[in-house]
N, C-alpha and C positions, 0 to 999 in steps of 0.2 A: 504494500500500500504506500503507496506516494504522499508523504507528509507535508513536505516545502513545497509551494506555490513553483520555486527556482524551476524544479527539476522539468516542468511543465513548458512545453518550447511553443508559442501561438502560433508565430512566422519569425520571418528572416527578412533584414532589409539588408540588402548587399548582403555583406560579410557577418552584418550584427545580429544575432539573434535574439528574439524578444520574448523574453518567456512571460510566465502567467503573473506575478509578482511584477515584474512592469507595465505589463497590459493593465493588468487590472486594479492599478495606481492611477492611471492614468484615466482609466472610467469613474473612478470615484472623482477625482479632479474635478474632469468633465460633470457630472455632476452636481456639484458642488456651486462651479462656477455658474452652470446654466440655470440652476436655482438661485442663487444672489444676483444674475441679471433678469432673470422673470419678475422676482420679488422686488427690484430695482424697478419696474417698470411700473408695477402695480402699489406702489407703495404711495400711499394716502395718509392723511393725517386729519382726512373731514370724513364725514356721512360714517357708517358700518362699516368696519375693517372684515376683510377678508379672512377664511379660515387661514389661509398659506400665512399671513400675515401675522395673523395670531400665534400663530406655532412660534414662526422664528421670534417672535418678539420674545416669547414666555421663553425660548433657550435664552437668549440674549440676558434676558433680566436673570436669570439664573447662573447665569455664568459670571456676570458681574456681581449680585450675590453672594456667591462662592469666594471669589475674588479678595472683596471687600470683607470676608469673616477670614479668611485665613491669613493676609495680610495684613487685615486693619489700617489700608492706603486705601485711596484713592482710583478706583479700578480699571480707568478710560489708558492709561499707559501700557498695561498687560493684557487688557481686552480681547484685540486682535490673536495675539499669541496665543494664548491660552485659550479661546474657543474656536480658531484651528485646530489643532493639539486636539481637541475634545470631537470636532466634528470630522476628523476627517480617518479618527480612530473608529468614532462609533459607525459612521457610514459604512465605511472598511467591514467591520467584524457584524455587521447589522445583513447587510446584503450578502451574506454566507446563508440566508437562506433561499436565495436563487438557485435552481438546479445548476451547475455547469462551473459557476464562480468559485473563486478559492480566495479569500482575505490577504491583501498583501500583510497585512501582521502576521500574518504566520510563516513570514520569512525574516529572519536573524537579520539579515541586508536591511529589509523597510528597519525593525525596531532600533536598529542601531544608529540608522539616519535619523530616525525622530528622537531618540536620544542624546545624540549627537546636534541637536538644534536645541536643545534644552542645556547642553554643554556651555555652547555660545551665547546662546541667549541670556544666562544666569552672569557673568559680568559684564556684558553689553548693559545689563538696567543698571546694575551697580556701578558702573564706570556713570551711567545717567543720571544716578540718583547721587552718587555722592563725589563724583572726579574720579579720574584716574589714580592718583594717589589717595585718596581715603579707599579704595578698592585695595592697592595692592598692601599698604600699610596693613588691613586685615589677614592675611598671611603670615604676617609674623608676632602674629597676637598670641599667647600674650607673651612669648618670647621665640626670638629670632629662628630660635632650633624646631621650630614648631613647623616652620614652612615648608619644609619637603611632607612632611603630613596629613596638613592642609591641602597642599595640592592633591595627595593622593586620593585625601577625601574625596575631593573633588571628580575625580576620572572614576574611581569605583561607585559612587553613588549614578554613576551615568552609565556605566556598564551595568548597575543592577536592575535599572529603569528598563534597560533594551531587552535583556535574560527575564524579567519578569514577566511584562506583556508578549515577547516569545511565549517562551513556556507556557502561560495561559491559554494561549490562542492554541497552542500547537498539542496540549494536552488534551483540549477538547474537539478536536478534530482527531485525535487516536482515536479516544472515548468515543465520539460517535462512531467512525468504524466498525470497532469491535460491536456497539449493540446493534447496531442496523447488521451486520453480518448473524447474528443469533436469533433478531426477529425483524425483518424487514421491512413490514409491514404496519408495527405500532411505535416503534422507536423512532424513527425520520420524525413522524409527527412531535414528538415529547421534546425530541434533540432541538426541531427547529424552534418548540418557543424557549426552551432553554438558550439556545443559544441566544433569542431576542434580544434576552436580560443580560445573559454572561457579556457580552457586547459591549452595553450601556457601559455597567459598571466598569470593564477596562478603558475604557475612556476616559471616564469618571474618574476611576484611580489614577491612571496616568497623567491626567492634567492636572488634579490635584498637586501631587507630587511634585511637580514641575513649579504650579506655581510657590509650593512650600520652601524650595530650593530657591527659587526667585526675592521670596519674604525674608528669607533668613540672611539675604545677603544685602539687602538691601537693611533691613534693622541692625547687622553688624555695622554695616557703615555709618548707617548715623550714630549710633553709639560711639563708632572709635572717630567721628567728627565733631563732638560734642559730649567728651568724657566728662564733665563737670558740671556740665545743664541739665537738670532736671525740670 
């Protein structure tokens, strides 16, 4: 049984071949993007608001929400990030119940890329929120020998982020196998709205996360920019 999206080859352009993990990045995308320009067009602010409208408002207030309790900031700066991160995870693992489709989360490659922007991301605010030196000054908090440490934190907590939602995605797609191979007939049905929720919530978890990593670095900063202010 073929677990990684990778192994799955769609076509070939030239020399490149495209397997199912980039194809099927790329339809979410496209999705994505075709719904925020429909929603773009129909987007009102008079008379009764549309159902499409209503959906994404209620993500939106929820994510910022979210945001604004885990951070206790101000939420219009991590907005954008953090509810990409969130929609393009859930859409991903949501449309796993289309026949034919495979989750690009469920290839080590996607989770590592979306980890790896959670990487950058995490001093990109804090260089924003506090300078480039109140960033790196926190590194050597609260003593100098501390920074190779620090850093390390920093790359293993980004690697745990990508091996988590891997492994999530990629255990529940064994797990389905195995029952749909024993009864094939009642299990698809159970798997697929299991899988609904399992979906959500890695989304859920993983933008959290991200922004938690974002919070904590930006609250180090002001703290070590204003040790004596209370």
């Amino acid at each position: 049984m073929e677990i990684s999206p990778d192994s799955w080859i769609l076509f070939t352009l030239g020399p490149v071949e495209i397997n199912a993990t980039i194809g099927f990045t790329w339809l979410v995308m496209a999705l994505l993007i075709a719904s925020a320009v429909v929603l773009r067009l129909l987007l009102t602010d008079t008379g009764a608001l549309t159902r499409w409208q209503n959906l994404w408002e209620a993500i939106v207030e929820t994510v910022r929400d979210q945001i604004r309790e885990v951070s206790g900031q101000d939420p219009g700066p991590y907005l954008p990030f953090v509810a990409t991160l969130f929609l393009f995870i859930a859409v991903s693992n949501i449309l796993a119940v289309v026949p034919g489709y495979r989750p690009p989360t469920g290839s080590l490659s996607t989770t590592a890329a979306l980890a790896l922007c959670v990487l950058i991301a995490v001093p990109l605010f804090g260089v924003a929120q506090r300078g480039l030196g109140g960033y790196l000054r926190s590194y050597i908090r609260p003593t100098p020998l501390m920074a190779p440490f620090n850093v390390i934190g920093e790359l293993s907590r980004t690697l745990a982020l990508a091996i988590r939602l891997y492994g999530n995605v990629m255990s529940g797609t064994v797990i389905a196998g195995i029952l749909i191979s024993i009864a094939p007939f009642f299990f698809p049905v159970l798997m697929q709205l299991l899988g609904l929720l399992t979906g959500v919530i890695q989304a859920y978890i993983f933008a959290i996360l991200a922004m938690v990593y974002i919070a904590s670095a930006t609250r180090a900063h002001a703290g070590a920019a204003d040790p004596e202010g209370d």
